[in-house]
C-alpha positions in Angstrom: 128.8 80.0 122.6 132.0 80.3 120.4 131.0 77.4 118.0 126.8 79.2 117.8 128.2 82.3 116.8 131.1 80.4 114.7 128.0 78.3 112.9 125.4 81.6 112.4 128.4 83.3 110.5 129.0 80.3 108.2 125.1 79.6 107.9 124.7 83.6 106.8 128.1 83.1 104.6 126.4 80.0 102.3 123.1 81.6 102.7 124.7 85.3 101.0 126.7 82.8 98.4 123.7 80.7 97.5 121.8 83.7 96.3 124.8 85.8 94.9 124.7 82.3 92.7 121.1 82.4 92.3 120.6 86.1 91.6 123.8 86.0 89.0 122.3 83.2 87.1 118.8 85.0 86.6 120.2 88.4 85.7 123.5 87.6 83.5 121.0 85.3 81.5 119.9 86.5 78.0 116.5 84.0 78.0 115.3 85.5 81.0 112.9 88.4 80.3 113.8 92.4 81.4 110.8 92.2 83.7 111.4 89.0 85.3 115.1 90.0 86.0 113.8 93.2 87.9 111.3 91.2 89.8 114.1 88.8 91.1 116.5 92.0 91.8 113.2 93.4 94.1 112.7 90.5 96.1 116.2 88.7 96.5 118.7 91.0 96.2 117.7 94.7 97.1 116.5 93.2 99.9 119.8 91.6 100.9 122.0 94.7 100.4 119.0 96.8 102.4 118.7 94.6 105.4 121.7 91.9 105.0 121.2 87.9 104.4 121.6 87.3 108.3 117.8 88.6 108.2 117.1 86.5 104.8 118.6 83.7 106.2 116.2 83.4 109.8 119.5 83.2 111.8 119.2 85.3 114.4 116.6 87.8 115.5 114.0 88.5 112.9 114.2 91.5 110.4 110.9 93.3 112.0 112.5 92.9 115.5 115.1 94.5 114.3 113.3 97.1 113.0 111.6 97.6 116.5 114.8 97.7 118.4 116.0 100.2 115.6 119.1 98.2 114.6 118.5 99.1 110.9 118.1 102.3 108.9 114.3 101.7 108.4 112.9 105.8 109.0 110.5 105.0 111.6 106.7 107.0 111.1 105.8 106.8 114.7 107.2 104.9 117.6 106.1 103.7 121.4 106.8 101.3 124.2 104.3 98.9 122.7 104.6 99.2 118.3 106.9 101.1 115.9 105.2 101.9 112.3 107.1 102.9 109.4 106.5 102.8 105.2 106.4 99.4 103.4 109.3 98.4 101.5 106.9 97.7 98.1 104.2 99.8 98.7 100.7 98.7 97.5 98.7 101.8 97.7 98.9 105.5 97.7 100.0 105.2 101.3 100.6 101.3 102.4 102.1 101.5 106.1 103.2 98.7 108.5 102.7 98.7 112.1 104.6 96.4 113.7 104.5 95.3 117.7 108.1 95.4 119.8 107.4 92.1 121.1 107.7 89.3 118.5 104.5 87.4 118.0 105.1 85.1 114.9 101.4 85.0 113.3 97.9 86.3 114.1 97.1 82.6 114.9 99.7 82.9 117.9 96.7 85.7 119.2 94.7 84.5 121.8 91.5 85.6 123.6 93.5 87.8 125.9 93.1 91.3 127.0 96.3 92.2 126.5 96.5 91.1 122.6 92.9 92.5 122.0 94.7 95.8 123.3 97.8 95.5 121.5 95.8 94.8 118.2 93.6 97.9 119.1 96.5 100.2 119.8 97.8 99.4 116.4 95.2 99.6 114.6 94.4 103.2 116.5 98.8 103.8 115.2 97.7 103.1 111.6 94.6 105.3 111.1 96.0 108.3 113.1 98.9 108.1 110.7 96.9 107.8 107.5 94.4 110.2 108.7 97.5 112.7 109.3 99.4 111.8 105.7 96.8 110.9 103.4 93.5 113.2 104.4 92.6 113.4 101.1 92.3 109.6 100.6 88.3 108.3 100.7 88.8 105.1 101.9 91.8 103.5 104.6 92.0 99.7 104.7 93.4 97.6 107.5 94.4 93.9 108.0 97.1 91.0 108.2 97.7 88.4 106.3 97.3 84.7 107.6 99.6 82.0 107.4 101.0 80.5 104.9 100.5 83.8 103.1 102.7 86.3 105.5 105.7 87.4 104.3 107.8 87.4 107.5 107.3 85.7 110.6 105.8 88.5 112.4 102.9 89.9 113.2 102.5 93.7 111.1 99.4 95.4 110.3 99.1 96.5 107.0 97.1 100.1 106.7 95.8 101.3 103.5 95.4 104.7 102.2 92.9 103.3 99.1 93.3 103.3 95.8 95.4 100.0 95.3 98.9 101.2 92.5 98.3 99.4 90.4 95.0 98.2 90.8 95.4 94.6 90.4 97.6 94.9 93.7 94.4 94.0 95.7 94.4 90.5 95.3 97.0 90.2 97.1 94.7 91.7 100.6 91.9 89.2 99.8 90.0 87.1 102.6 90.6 83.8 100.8 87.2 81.9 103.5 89.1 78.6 105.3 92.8 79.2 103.3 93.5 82.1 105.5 94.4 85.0 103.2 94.3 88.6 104.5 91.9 89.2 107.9 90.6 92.7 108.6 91.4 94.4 111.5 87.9 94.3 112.6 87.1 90.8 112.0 90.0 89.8 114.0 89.6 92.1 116.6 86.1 90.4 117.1 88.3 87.3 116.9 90.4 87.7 120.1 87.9 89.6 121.9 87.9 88.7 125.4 
């Protein structure tokens, strides 16, 4: 046990290092553009000083599991035995929520024809639109889905909920069906997916 924990620390320590070298290459170098240096601080290195590299780095529990088990300072929106919810990092819309389930399920393809994933899928979905419903009434249209692999972000399962428009607007490619590559799925369609 002594030498696992002794190996995660030293796998988190040249994981934090490798992108402290990384990050200070891109944004101490005068060729690299204003807006590409921002991008880079978004998604490497506000996210390690938010969460910490051990949830970069895969060692240990996932960053949404910890999320769940409230181990981080993430202000949860709503919470149950069965899903916690709470505001994306980089929102997409004029409200863009993710509901999350406590247990960890890697990928919609680890859902099978079960009741008890058509329910969980169902309850979260029910979460997401009773949310937007209560903070964005105004909104004309709410959007719900989940990206497929290889195109999710983190290694488990979250329902993205939409209170439309997209800001900016060009934002929705990113929640586009993409046929046989996977892409983003509706709630619906998968729900009619795993239906038992």
């Amino acid at each position: 046990m002594m030498v696992t924990l002794r190996m995660m620390s030293h796998i988190e320590f040249k994981f934090g290092w490798k992108k402290w070298r990384s990050a200070t290459k891109v944004i101490c170098d005068r060729n690299v553009p204003t807006k590409l240096k921002g991008k880079f601080y978004r998604t490497a290195i506000r996210l390690a000083m938010l969460y910490g590299t051990r949830a970069m780095a895969g060692a240990g529990s996932c960053l949404f599991c910890q999320i769940a088990r409230s181990a981080t300072s993430t202000p949860l929106l709503h919470s149950d035995d069965k899903v916690v919810a709470f505001q994306d990092i980089n929102p997409a819309a004029l409200r863009h929520y993710l509901v999350i389930p406590i247990e960890h399920i890697s990928t919609v393809k680890d859902l099978q024809r079960r009741k008890e994933h058509y329910d969980l899928v169902n309850h979260m979905s029910s979460v997401g639109q009773d949310l937007l419903n209560r903070d964005a009434p105004e909104s004309k249209q709410y959007r719900f889905g989940f990206h497929q692999p290889p195109f999710n972000s983190v290694n488990h399962i979250h329902l993205h909920c939409f209170a439309l428009p997209f800001i900016p607007r060009w934002k929705h490619v990113k929640y586009m069906p993409l046929g046989p590559f996977g892409g983003f799925i509706e709630a619906e369609k998968l729900l009619q997916k795993i239906n038992p």
